[in-house]
C-alpha positions in Angstrom: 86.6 -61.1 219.1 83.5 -63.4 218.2 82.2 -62.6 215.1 78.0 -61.9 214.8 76.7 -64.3 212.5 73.2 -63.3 213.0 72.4 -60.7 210.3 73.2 -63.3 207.8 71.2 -65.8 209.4 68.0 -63.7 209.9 69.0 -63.0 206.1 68.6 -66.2 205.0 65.4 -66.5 207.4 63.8 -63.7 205.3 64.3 -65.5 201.8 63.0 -68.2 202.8 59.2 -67.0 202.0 60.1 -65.8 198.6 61.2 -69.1 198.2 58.9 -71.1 199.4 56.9 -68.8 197.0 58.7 -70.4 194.3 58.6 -73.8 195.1 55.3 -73.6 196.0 54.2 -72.6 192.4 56.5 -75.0 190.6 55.0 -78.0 192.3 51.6 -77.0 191.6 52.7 -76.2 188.0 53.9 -80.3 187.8 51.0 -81.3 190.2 48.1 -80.3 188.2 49.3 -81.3 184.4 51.5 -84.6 185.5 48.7 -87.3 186.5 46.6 -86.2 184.0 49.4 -86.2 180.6 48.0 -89.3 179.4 44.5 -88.4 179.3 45.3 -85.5 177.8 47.1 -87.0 174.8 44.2 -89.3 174.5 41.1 -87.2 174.7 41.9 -83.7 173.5 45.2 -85.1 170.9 43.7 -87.7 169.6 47.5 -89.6 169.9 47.7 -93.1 169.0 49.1 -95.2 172.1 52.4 -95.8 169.6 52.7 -91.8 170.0 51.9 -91.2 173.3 54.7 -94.1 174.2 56.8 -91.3 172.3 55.9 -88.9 173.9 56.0 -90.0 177.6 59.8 -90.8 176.6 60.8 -87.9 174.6 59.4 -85.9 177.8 61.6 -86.8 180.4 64.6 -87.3 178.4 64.7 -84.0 177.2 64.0 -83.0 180.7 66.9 -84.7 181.5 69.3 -82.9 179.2 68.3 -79.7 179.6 68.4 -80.1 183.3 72.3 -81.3 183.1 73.1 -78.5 180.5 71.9 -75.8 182.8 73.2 -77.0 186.1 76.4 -76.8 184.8 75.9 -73.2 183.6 74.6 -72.4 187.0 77.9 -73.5 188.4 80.3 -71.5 186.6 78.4 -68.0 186.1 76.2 -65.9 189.3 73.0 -66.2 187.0 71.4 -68.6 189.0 68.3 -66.5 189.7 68.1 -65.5 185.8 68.3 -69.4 185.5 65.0 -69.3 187.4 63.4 -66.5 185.8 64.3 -68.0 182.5 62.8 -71.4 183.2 59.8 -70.2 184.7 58.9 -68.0 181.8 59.7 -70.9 179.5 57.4 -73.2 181.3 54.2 -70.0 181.0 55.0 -70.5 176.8 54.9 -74.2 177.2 52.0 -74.6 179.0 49.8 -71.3 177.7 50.8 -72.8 174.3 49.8 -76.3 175.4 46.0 -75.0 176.6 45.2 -73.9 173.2 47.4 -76.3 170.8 46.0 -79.7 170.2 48.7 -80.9 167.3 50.6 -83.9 168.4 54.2 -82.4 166.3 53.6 -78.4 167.9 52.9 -80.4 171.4 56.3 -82.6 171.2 58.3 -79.5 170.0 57.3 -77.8 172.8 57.6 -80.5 175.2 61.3 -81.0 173.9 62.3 -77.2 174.1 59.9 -74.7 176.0 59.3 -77.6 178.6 62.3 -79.5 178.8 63.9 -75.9 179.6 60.9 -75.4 182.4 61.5 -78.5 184.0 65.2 -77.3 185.4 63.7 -74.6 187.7 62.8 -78.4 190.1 66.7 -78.9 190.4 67.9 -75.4 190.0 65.2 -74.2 193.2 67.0 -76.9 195.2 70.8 -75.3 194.0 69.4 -71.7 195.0 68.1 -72.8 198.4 71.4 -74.8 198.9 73.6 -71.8 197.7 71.8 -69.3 200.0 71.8 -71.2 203.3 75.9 -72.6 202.2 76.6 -68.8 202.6 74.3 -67.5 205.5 73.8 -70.5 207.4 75.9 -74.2 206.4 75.4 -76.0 209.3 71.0 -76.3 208.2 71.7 -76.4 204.9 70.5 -80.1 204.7 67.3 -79.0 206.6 67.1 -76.1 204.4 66.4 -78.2 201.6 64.4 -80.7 203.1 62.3 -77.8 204.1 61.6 -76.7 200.4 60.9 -80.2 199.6 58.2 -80.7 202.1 56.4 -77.2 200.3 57.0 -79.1 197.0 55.6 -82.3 198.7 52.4 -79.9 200.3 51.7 -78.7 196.8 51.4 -82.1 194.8 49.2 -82.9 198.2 46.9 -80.5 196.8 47.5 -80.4 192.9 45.7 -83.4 191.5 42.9 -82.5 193.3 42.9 -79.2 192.1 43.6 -80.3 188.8 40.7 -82.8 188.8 37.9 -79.5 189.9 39.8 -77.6 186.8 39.2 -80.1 184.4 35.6 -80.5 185.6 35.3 -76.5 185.3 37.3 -75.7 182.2 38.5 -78.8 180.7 42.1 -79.1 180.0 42.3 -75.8 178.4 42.1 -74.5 182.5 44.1 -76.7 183.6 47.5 -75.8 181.5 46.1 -71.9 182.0 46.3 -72.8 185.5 50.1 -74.2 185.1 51.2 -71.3 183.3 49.6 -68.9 185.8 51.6 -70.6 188.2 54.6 -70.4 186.1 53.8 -66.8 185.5 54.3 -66.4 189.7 57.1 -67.9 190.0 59.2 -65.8 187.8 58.1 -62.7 188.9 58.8 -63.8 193.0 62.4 -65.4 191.5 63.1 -61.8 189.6 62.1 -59.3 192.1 62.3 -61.3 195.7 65.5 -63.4 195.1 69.1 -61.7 195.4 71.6 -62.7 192.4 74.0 -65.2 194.6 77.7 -65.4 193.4 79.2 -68.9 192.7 81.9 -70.2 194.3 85.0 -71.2 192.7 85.5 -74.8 192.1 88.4 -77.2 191.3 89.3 -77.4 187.4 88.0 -73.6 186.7 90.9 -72.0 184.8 89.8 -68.4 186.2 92.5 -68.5 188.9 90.5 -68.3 192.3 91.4 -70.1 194.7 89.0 -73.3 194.1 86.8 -75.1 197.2 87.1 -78.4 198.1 87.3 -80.9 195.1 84.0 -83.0 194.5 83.5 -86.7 194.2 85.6 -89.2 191.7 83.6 -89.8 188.5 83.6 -93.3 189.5 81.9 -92.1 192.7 79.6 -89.8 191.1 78.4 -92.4 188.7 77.7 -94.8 191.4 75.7 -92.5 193.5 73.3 -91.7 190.4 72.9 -95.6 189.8 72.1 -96.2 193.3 69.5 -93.5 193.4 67.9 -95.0 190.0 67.8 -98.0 191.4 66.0 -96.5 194.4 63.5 -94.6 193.1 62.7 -96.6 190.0 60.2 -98.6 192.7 58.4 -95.5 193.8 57.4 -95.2 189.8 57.0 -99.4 189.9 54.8 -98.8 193.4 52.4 -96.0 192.7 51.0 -97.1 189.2 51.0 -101.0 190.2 48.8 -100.3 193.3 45.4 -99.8 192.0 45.9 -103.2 190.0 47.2 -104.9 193.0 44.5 -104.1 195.2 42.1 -104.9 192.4 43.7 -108.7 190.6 46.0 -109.6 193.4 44.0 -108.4 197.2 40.3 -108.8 195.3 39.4 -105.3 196.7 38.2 -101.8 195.3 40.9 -100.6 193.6 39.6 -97.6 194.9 41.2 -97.8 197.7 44.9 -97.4 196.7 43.7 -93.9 197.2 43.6 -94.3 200.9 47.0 -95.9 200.7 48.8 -93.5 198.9 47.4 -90.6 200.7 48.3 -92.1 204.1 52.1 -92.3 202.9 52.1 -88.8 201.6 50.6 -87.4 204.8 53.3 -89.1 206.9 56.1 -88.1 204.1 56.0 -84.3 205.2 56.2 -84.5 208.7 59.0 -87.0 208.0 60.8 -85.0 205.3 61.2 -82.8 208.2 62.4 -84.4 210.9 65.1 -85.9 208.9 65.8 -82.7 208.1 66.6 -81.3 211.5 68.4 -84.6 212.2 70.6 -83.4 210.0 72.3 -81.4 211.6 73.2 -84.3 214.4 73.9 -87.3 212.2 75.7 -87.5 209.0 73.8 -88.2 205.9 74.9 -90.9 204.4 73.5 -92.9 207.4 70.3 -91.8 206.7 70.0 -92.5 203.3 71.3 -96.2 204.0 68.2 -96.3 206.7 66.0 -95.6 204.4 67.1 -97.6 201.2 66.7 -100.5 204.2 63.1 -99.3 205.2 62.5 -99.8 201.4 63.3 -103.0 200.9 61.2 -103.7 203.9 58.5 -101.9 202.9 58.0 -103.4 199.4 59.0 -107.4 200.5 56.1 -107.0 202.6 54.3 -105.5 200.0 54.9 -108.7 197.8 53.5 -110.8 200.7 50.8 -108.6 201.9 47.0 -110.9 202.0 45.0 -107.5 202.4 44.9 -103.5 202.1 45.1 -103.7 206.0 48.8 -104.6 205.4 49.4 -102.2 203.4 48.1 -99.0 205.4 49.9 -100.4 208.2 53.1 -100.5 206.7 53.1 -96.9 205.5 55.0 -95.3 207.7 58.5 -97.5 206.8 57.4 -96.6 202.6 57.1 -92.2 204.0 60.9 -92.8 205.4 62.0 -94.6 202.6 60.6 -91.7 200.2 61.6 -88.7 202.9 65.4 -90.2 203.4 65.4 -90.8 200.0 63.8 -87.8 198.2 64.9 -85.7 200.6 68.0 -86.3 202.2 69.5 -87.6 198.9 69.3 -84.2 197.5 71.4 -82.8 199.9 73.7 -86.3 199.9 74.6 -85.8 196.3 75.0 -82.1 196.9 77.5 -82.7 199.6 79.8 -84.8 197.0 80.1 -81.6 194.9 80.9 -78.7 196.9 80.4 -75.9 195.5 78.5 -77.2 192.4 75.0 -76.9 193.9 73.6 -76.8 190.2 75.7 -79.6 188.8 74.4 -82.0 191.8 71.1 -81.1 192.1 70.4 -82.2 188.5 72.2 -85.8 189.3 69.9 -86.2 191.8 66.6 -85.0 189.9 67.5 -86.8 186.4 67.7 -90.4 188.6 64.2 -90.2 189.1 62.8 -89.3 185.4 65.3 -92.7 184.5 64.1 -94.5 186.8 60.4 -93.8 186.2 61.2 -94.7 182.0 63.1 -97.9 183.3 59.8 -98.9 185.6 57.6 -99.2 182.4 59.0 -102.4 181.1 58.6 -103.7 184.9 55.2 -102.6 185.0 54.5 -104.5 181.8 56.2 -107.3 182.5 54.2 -107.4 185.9 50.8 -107.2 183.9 51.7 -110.7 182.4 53.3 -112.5 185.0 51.3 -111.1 188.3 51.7 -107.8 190.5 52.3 -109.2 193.4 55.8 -109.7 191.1 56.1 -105.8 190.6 56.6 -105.1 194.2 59.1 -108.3 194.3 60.9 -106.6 191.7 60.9 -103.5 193.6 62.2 -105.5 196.9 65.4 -106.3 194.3 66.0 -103.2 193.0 65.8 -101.4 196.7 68.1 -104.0 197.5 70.3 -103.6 194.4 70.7 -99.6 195.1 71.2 -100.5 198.8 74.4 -102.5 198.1 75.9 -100.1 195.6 75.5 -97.4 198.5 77.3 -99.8 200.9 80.2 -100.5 198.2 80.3 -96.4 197.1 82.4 -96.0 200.4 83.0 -91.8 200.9 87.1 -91.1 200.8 88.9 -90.7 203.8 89.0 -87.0 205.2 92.3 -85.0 205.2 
């Protein structure tokens, strides 16, 4: 007798508002504090550039290993929605703290703790959504999670600019209010829309249950977080050389990188998407080696480009470089550890925050030697990441 899966898929249908909810909230949270964290230091610290160099690295690193340190609790205990809770309430005492505290130490104590703990409810969102649709619906999961990137994607559409009419308003003290109001939203959706899910048993617990399939090699593992370092380093490299390009390199307003980046962003989404739903036809590591390719493309053509015409017409091949790689990779990585949606997740997130600390010697080294060379840098490092992919073959199926 065929068994009537639809209950648990309309299920997982309903949750995805909530969700959405939440992911909607955290991105705004990032969207409308992230651009603007230098200026801040600057204007209302008073931080020396020595400082806010400290800062901008203590940051992310903590990020970093707080992330890893919770994923892995996520794995082996059904608290994952308590996880959420916990980090969103953390992230309303770092940045309600933050609108009122101007002290450089109080700031980088509670960018290391209250912060670095807020900034796991990114990867630990993605393990929820890939947890709920692995038990009511596995064969979208990948679209599943490409779907809650594009609302993340939507909301830093939106954020800066949001950000910018805050500061304008209320200065900066508004602008952290506004983050922790945000915060503040997504804890209460996580705590009284989202079910508890249980966690699924995975090879190497000593609790008995019969474990799921085992996960990638170390080896493999490692390789896969090197390859998306070396991927996403460029986006950091890309984004903050582009005004200078346009203005030392092209002779144009600088200015206009505005128009450039917003062109990719708006094609990202509907992109994000449709890889999504391809998905469920085509296997994912194909995807992801598509769009490593499209970046190498896009940024060698980059280094050669004689005006901003080139570059808005090329910004289609950068959105599916950023969509396969942004948003299929999650999934990719999560696929190597069944089971472990928490554990993966955060080896996908952390590659980005390394990559972005790894794309600030580039960037300087770009400033002395020409920018056309930070976008030739980027071409190597695309290409780099693309060949460790190819060499990281997946093992054979039983």
């Amino acid at each position: 007798m065929a068994v009537d899966t639809r209950p648990a898929v309309r299920a997982g249908r309903f949750r995805l508002l909530p969700l959405g909810v939440v992911f909607l909230t955290v991105g705004l949270s990032t969207a409308v504090v992230l651009p603007f964290l230098s200026l801040f230091l600057d204007r209302e610290v008073h931080a020396s550039p020595l400082r806010v160099t400290v800062f901008l690295i203590v940051a992310p690193l903590s990020g970093v290993v707080a992330s890893a340190l919770i994923g892995r609790l996520s794995d082996r205990r059904p608290i994952r929605r308590a996880l959420l809770v916990g980090a969103a309430l953390a992230g309303v005492v770092g940045a309600g703290l933050t609108a009122y505290v101007r002290d450089y130490w109080i700031l980088l104590g509670l960018t290391a703790t209250a912060t670095a703990l807020a900034n796991s409810l990114f990867p630990q969102s993605f393990a929820y959504t890939r947890a709920l649709f692995d038990r009511d619906d596995p064969a979208r999961a990948a679209f599943g999670v490409s779907l809650m990137r594009t609302v993340f994607s939507l909301a830093w559409v939106a954020g800066p600019a949001l950000a910018a009419v805050l500061l304008d308003v209320g200065g900066f003290r508004l602008v952290y209010g506004m983050a922790a109001v945000m915060y503040a939203l997504a804890a209460l959706v996580a705590a009284f829309r989202l079910e508890e899910l249980p966690t699924r048993p995975v090879a190497g617990d000593p609790d008995g249950a019969a474990p799921g399939p085992p996960g990638a090699s170390r080896l493999r593992l490692a390789l896969t977080a090197l390859t998306f370092v070396l991927l996403q380093c460029p986006l950091t490299v890309g984004v903050q050389a582009m005004p200078l390009f346009i203005d030392t390199e092209l002779n144009d307003d600088p200015s206009r990188a505005g128009l450039v980046l917003g062109l990719c962003a708006a094609l990202e989404i509907p992109l994000i998407l449709g890889l999504g739903a391809l998905t469920a036809r085509v296997r994912l590591r194909p995807l992801v080696l598509v769009g490593g390719a499209c970046g190498v493309a896009y940024y060698a053509t980059a280094a050669v480009a004689p005006g901003v015409t080139v570059l808005l017409l090329i910004q289609p091949v950068n959105a599916l470089f950023i969509a396969a790689v942004s948003g299929v990779g999650i999934a990719y990585v999560q696929d190597l550890l069944p089971g472990e949606p928490g554990r993966a997740t955060t080896l996908f997130t952390n590659t980005f925050p390394i990559g972005a600390m790894l794309a600030g010697p580039l960037l300087g080294l770009s400033a002395q030697i020409g920018y056309r060379w930070a976008y030739g840098m980027a071409t190597a490092l695309c290409a780099a990441g693309l060949l460790v992919l190819l060499l990281t073959r997946p093992a054979p199926r039983t």
